[in-house]
N, CA and C atoms as an extended XYZ file, in Angstrom:
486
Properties=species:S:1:pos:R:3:atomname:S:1:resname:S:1:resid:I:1 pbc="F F F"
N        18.331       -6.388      -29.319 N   UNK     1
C        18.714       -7.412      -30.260 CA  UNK     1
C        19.435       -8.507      -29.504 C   UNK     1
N        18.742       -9.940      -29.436 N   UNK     2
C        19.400      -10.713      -28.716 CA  UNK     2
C        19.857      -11.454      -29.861 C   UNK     2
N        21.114      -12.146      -29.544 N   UNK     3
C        21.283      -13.381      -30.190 CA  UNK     3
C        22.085      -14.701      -29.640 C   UNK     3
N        22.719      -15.423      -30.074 N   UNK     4
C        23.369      -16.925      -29.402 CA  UNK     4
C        24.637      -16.567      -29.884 C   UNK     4
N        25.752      -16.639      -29.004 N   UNK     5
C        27.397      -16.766      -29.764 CA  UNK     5
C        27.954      -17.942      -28.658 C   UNK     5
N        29.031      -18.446      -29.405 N   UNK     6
C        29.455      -19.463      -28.644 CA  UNK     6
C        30.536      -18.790      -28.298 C   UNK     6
N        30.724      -19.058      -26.499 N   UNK     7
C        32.056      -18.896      -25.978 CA  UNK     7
C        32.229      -20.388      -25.052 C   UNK     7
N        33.655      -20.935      -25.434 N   UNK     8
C        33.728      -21.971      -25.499 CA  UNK     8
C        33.533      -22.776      -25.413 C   UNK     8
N        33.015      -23.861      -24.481 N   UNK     9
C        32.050      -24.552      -25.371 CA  UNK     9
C        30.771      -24.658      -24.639 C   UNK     9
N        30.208      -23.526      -23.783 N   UNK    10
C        29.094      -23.211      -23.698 CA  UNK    10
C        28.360      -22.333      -24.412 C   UNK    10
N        27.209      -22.162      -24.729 N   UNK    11
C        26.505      -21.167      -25.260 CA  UNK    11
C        26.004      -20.277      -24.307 C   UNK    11
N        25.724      -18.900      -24.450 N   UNK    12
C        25.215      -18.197      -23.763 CA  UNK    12
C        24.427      -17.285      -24.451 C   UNK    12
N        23.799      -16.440      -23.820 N   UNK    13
C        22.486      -15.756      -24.270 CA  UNK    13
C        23.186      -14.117      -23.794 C   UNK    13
N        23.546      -13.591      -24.879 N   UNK    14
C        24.690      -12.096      -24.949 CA  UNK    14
C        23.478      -10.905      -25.274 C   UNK    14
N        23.516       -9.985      -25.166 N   UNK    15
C        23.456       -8.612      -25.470 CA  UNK    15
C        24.239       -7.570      -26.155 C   UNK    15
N        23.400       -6.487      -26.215 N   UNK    16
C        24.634       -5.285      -26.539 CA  UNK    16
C        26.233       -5.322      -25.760 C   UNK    16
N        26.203       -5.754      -24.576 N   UNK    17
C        27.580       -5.863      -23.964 CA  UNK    17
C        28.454       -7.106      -24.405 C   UNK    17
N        28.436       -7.453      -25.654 N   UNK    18
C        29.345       -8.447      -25.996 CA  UNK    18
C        30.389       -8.112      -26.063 C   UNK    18
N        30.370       -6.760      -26.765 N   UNK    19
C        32.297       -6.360      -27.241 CA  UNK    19
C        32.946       -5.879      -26.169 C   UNK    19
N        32.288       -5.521      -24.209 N   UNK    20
C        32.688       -4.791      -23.759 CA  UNK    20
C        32.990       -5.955      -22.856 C   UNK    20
N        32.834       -7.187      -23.092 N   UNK    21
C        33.107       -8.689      -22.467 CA  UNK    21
C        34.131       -8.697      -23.326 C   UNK    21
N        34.439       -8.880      -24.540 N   UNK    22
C        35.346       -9.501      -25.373 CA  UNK    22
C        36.701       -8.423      -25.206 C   UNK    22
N        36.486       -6.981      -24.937 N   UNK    23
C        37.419       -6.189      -24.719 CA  UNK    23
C        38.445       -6.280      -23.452 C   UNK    23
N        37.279       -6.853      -22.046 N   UNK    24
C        38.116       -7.283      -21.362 CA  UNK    24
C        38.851       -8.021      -21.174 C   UNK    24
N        38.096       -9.552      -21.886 N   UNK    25
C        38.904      -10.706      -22.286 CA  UNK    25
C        39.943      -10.927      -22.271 C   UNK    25
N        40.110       -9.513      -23.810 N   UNK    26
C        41.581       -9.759      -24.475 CA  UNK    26
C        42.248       -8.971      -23.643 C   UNK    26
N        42.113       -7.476      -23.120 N   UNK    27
C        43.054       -6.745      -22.727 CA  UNK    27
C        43.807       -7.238      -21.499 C   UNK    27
N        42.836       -8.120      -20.660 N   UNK    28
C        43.560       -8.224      -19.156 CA  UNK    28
C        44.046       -9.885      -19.172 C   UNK    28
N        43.429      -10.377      -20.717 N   UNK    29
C        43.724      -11.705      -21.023 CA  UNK    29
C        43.210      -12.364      -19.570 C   UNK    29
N        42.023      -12.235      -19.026 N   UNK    30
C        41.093      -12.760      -18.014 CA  UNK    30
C        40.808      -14.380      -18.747 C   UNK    30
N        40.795      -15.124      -17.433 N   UNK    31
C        39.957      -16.564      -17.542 CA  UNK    31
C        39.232      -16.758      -16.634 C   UNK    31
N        38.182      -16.726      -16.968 N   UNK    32
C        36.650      -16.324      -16.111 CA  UNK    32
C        36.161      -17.658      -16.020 C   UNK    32
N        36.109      -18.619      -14.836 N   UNK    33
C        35.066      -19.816      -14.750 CA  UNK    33
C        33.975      -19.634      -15.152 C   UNK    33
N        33.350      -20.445      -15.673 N   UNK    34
C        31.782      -20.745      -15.800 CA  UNK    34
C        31.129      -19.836      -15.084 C   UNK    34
N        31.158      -19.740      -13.485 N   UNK    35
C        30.297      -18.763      -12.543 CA  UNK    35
C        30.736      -17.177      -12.743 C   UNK    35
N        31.950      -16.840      -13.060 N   UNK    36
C        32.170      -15.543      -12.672 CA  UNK    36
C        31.389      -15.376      -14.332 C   UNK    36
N        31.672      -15.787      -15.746 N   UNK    37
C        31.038      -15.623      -16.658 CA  UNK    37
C        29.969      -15.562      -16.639 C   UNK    37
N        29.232      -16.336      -16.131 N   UNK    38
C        27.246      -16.392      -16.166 CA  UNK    38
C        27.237      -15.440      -15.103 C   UNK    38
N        27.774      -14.677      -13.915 N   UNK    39
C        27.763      -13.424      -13.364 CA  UNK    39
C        27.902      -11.833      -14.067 C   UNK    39
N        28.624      -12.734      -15.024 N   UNK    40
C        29.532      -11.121      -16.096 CA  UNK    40
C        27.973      -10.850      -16.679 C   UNK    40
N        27.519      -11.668      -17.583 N   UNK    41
C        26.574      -12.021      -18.152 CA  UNK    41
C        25.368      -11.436      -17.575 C   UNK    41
N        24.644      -12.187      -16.670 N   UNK    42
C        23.860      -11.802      -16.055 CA  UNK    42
C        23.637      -10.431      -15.826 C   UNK    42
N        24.877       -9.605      -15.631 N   UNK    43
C        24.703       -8.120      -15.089 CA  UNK    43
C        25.223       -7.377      -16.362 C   UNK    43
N        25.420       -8.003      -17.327 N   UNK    44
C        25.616       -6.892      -18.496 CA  UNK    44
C        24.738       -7.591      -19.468 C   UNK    44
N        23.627       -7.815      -19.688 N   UNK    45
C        22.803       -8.076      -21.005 CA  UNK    45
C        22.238       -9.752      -20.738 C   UNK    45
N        22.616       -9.911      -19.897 N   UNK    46
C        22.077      -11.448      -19.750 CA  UNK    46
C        20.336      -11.846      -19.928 C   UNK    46
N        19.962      -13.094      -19.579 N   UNK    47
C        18.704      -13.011      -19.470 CA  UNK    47
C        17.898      -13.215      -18.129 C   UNK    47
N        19.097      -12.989      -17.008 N   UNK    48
C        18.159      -13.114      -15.413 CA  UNK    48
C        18.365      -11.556      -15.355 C   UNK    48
N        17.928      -10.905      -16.005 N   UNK    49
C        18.004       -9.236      -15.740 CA  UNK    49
C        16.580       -9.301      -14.366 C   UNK    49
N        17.170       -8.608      -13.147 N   UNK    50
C        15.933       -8.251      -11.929 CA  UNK    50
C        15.899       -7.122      -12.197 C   UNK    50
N        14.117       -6.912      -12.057 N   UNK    51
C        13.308       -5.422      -12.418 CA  UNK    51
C        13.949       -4.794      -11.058 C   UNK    51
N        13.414       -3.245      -11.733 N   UNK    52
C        13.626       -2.232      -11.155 CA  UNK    52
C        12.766       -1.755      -10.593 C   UNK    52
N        11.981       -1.553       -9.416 N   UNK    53
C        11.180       -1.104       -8.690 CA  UNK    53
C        10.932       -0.025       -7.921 C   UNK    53
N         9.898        1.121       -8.198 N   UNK    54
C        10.108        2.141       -7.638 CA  UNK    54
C         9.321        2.241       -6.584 C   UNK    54
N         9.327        2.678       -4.707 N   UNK    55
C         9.143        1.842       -3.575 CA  UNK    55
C         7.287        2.956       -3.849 C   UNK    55
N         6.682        2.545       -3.556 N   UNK    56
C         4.987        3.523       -3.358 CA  UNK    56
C         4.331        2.121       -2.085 C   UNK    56
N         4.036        2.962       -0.897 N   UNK    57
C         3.229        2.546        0.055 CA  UNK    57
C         2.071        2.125       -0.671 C   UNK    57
N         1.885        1.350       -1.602 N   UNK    58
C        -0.133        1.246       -1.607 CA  UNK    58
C        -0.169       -0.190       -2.127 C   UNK    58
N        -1.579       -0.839       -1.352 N   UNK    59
C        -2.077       -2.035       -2.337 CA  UNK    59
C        -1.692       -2.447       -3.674 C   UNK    59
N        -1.341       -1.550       -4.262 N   UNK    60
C        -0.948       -1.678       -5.793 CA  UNK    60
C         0.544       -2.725       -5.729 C   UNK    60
N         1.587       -1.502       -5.021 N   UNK    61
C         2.757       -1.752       -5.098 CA  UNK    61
C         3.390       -3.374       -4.084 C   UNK    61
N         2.250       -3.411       -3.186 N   UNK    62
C         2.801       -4.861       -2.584 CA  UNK    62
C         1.753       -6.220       -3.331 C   UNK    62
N         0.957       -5.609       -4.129 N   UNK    63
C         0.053       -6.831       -5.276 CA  UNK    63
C         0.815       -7.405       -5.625 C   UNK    63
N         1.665       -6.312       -6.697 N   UNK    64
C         2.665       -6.455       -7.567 CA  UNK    64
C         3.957       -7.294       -7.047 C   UNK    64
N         4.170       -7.035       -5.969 N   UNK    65
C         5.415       -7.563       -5.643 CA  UNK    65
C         5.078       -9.244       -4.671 C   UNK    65
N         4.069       -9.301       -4.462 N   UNK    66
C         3.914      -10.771       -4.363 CA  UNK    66
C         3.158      -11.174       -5.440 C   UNK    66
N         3.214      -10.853       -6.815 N   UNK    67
C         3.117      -11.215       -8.209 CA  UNK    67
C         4.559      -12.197       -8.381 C   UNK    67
N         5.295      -10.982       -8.808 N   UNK    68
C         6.635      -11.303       -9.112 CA  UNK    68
C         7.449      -12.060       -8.084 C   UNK    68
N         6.776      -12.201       -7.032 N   UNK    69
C         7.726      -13.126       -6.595 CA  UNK    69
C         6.809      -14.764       -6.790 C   UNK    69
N         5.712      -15.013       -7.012 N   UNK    70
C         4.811      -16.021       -7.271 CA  UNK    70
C         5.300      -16.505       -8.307 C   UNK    70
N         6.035      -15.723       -9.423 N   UNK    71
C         6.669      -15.919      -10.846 CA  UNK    71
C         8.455      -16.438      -10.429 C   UNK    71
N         8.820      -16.268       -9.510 N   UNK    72
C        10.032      -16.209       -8.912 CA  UNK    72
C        11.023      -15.808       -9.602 C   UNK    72
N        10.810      -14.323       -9.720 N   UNK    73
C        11.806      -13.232      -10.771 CA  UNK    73
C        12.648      -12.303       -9.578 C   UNK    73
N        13.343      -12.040       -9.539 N   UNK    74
C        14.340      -10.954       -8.948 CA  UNK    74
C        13.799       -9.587       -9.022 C   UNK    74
N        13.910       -8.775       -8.230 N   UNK    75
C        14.053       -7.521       -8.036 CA  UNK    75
C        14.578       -6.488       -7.182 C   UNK    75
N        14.664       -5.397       -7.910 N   UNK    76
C        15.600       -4.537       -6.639 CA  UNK    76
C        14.371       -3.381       -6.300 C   UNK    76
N        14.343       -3.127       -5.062 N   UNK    77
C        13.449       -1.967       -5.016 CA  UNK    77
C        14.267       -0.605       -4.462 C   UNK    77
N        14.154        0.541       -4.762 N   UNK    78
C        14.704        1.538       -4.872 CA  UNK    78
C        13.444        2.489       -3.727 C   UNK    78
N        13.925        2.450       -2.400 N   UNK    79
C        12.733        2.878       -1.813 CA  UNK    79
C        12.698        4.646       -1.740 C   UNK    79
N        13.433        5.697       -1.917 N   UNK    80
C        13.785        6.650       -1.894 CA  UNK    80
C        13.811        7.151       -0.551 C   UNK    80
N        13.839        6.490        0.423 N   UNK    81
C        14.044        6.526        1.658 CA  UNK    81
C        15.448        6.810        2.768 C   UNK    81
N        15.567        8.330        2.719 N   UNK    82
C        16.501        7.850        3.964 CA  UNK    82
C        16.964        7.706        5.523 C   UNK    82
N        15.958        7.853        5.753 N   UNK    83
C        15.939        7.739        7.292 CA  UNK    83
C        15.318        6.137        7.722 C   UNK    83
N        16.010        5.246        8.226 N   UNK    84
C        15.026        3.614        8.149 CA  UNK    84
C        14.008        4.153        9.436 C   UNK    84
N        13.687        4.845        9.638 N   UNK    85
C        12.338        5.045       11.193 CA  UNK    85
C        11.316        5.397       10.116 C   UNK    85
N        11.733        6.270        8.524 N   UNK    86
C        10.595        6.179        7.735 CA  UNK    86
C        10.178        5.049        7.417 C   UNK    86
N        11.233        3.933        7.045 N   UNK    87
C        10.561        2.704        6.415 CA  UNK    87
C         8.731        2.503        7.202 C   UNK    87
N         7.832        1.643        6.163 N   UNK    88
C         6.737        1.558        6.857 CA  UNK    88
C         7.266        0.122        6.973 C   UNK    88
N         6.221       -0.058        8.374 N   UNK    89
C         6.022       -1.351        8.993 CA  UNK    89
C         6.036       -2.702        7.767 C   UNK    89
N         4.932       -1.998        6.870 N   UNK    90
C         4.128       -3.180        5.777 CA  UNK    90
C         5.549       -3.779        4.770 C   UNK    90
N         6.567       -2.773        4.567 N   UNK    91
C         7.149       -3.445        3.878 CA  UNK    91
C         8.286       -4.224        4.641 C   UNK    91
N         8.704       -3.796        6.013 N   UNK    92
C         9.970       -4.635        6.659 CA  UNK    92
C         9.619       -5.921        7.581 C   UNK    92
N         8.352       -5.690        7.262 N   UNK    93
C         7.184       -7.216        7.721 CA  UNK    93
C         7.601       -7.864        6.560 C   UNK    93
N         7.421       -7.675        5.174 N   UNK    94
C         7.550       -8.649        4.235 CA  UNK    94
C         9.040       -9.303        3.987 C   UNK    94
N         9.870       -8.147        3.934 N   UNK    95
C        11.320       -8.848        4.172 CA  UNK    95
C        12.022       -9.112        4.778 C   UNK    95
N        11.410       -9.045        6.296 N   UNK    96
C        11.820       -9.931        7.288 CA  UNK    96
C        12.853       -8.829        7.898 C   UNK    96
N        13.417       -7.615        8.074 N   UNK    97
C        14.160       -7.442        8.958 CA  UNK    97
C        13.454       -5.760        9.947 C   UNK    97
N        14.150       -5.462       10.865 N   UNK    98
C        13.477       -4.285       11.661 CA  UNK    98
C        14.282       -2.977       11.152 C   UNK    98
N        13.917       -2.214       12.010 N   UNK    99
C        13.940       -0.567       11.699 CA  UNK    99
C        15.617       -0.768       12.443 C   UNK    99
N        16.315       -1.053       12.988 N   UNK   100
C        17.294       -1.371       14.089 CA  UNK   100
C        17.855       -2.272       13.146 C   UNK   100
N        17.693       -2.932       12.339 N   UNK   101
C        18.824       -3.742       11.233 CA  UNK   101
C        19.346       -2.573        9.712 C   UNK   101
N        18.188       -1.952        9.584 N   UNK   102
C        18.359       -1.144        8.563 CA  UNK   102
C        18.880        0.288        9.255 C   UNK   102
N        18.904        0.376       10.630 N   UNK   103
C        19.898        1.641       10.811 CA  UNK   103
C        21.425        0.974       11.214 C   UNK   103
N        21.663        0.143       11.715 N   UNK   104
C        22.852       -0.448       11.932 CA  UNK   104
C        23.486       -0.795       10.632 C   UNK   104
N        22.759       -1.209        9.716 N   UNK   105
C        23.714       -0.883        8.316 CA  UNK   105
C        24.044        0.474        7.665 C   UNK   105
N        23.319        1.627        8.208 N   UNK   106
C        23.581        3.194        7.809 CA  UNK   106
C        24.751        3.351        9.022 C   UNK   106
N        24.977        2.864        9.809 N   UNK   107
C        25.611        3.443       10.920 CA  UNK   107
C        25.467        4.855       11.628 C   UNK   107
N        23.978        4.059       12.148 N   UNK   108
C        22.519        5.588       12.642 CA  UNK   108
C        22.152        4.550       13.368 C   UNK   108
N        21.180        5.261       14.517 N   UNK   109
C        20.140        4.635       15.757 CA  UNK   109
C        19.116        5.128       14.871 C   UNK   109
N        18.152        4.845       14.962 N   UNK   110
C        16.423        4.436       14.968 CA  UNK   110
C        15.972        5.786       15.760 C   UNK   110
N        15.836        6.702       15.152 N   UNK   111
C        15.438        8.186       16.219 CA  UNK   111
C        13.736        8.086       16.643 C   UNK   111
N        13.577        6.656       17.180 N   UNK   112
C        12.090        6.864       17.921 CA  UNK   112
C        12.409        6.477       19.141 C   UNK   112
N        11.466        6.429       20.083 N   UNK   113
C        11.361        5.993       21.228 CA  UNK   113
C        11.504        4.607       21.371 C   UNK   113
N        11.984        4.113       22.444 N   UNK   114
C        12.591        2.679       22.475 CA  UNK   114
C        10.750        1.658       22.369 C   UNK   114
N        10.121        2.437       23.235 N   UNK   115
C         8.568        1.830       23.780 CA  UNK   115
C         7.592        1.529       22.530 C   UNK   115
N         8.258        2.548       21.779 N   UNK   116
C         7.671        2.232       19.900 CA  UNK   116
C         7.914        1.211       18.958 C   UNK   116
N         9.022        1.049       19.049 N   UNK   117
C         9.428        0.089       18.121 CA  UNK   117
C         9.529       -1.626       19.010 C   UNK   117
N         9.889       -1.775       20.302 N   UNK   118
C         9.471       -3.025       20.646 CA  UNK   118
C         8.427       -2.812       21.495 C   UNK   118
N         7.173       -2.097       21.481 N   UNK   119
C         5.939       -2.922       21.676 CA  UNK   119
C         4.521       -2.195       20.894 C   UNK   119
N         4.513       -0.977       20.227 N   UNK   120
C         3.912       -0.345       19.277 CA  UNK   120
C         3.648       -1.080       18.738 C   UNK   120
N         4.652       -1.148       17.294 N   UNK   121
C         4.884       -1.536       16.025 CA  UNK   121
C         4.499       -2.932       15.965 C   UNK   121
N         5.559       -4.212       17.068 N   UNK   122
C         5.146       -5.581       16.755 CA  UNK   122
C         3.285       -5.781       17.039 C   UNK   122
N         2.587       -4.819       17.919 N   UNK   123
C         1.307       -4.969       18.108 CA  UNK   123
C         0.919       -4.952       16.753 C   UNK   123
N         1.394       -3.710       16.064 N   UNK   124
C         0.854       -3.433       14.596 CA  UNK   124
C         0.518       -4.453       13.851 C   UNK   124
N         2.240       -4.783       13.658 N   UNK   125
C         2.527       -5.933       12.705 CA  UNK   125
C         1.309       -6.898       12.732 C   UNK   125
N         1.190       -7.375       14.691 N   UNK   126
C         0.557       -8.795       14.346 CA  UNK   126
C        -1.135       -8.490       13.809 C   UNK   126
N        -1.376       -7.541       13.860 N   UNK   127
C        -2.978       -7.277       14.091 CA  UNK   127
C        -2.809       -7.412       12.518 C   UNK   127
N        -2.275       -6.405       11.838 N   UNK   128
C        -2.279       -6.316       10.483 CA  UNK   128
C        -1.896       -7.707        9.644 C   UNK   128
N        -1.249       -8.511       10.216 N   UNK   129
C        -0.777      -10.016        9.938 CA  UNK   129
C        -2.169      -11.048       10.093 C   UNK   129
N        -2.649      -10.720       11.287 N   UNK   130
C        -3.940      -11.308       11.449 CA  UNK   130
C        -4.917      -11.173       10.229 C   UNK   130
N        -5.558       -9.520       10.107 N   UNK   131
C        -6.265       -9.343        9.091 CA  UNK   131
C        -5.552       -9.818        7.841 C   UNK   131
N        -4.521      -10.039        7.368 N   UNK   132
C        -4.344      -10.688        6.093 CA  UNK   132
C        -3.588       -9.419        5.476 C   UNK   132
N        -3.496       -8.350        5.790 N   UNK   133
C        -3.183       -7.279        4.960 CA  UNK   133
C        -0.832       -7.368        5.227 C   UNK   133
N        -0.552       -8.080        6.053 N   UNK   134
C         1.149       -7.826        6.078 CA  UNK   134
C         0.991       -9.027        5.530 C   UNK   134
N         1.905       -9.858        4.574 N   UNK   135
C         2.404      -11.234        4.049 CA  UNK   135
C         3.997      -11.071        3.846 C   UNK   135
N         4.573      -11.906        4.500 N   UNK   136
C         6.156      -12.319        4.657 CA  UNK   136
C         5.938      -13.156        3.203 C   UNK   136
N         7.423      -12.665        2.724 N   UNK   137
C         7.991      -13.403        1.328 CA  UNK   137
C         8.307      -14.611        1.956 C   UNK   137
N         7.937      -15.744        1.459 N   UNK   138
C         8.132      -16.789        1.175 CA  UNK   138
C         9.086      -17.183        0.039 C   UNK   138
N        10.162      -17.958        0.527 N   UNK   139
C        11.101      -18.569       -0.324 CA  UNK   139
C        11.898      -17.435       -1.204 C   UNK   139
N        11.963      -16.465       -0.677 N   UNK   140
C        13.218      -15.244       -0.933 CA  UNK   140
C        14.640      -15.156       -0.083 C   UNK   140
N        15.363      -14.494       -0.612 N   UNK   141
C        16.308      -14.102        0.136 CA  UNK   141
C        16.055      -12.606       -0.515 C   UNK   141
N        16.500      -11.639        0.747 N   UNK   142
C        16.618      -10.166        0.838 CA  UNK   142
C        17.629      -10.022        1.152 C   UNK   142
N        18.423       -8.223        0.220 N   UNK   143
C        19.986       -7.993        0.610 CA  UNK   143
C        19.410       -6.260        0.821 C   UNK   143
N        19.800       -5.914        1.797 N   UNK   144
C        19.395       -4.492        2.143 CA  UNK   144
C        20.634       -3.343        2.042 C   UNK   144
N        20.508       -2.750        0.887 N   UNK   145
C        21.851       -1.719        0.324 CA  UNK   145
C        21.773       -0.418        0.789 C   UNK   145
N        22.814        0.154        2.032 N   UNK   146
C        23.044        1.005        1.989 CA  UNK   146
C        24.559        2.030        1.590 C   UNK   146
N        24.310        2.133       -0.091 N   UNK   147
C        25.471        2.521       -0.037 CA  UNK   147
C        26.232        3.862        0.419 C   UNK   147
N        25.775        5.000        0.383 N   UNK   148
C        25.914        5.902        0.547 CA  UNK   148
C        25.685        6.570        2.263 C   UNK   148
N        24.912        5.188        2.976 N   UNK   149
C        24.582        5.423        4.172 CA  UNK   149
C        23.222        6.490        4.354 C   UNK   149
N        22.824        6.718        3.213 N   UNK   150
C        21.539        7.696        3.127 CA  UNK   150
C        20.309        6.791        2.164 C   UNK   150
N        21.045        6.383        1.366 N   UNK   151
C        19.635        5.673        0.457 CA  UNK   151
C        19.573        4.118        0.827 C   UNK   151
N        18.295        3.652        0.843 N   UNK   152
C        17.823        2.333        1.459 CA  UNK   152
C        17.532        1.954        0.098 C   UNK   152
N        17.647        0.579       -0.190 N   UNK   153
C        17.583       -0.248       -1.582 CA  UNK   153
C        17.966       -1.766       -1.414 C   UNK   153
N        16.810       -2.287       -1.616 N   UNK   154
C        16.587       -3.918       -1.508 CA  UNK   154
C        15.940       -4.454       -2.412 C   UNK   154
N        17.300       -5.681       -1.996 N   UNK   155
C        17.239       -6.708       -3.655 CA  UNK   155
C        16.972       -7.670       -2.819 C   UNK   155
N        16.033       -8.344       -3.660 N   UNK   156
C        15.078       -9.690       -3.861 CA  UNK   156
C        15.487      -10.530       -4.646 C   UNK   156
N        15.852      -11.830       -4.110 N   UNK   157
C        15.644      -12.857       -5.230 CA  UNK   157
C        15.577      -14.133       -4.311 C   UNK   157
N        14.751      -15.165       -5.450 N   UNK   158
C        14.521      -16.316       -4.380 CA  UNK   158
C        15.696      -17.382       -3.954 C   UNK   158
N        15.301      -17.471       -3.111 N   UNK   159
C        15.910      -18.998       -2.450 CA  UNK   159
C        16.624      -19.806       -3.410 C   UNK   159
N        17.876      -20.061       -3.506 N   UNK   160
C        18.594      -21.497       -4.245 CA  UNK   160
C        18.067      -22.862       -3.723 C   UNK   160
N        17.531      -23.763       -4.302 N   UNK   161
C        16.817      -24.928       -4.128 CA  UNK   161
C        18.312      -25.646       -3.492 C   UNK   161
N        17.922      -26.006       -2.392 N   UNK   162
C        19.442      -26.912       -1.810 CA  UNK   162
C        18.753      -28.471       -1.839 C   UNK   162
């Protein structure tokens, strides 16, 4: 159930989390700028809600995701991955970072051979780049979450027009 309420003298586009905005409001008597509000918003019932994505190696799953980004919608992908030497090639080609960026944020080495990952893999990449089958996101920004230091999870969303 969406509807329009006015908070002061902007309008915004609320959800079920209205009263749990209005509860904080009053209790901590908060004054939220414009940005931290359209942030509150956004992540409790707003209308830039980013899908939820569950990570599958196949044609299907990278169609889809240079769909949604052609639409320029947000998403988080949830890869169930925790070792980054599993990550495949096809997807850290598209968001731009290596197997060695996503273990340095687990605070882990890359358990392959050094000879694999800088001259294997980039062979891979380019051949597969050639045939058309790897495509780099265009006009995204990527945030690569490791919170727990075991699960890999990356959020998508595009570029701010500067």
């Amino acid at each position: 159930m969406w509807f329009r309420k006015k908070i002061g003298t902007r309008r915004y586009k609320v959800g079920r989390f209205q009263n749990l905005k209005k509860i904080i409001l009053d209790i901590f008597n908060w004054h939220l700028g414009d940005v931290a509000l359209d942030e509150f918003i956004r992540e409790y019932g707003g209308q830039n809600m980013e899908k939820v994505l569950t990570f599958a190696d196949s044609d299907e799953f990278y169609g889809s995701l240079l769909e949604m980004e052609s639409r320029k919608e947000e998403y988080f992908i949830d890869t169930g991955i925790i070792e980054s030497k599993d990550l495949p090639l096809r997807l850290l080609h598209h968001i731009g970072v290596t197997k060695d960026d996503v273990a340095h944020l687990q605070h882990k080495v890359v358990e392959e051979p050094a000879w694999m990952h800088e001259f294997i893999e980039p062979l891979i990449v380019k051949f597969n780049e050639w045939r058309g089958k790897y495509q780099p996101a265009r006009g995204y920004e990527f945030r690569v979450e490791t919170e727990d230091y075991d699960s890999i999870k990356i959020h998508g969303r595009p570029k701010a027009a500067a």
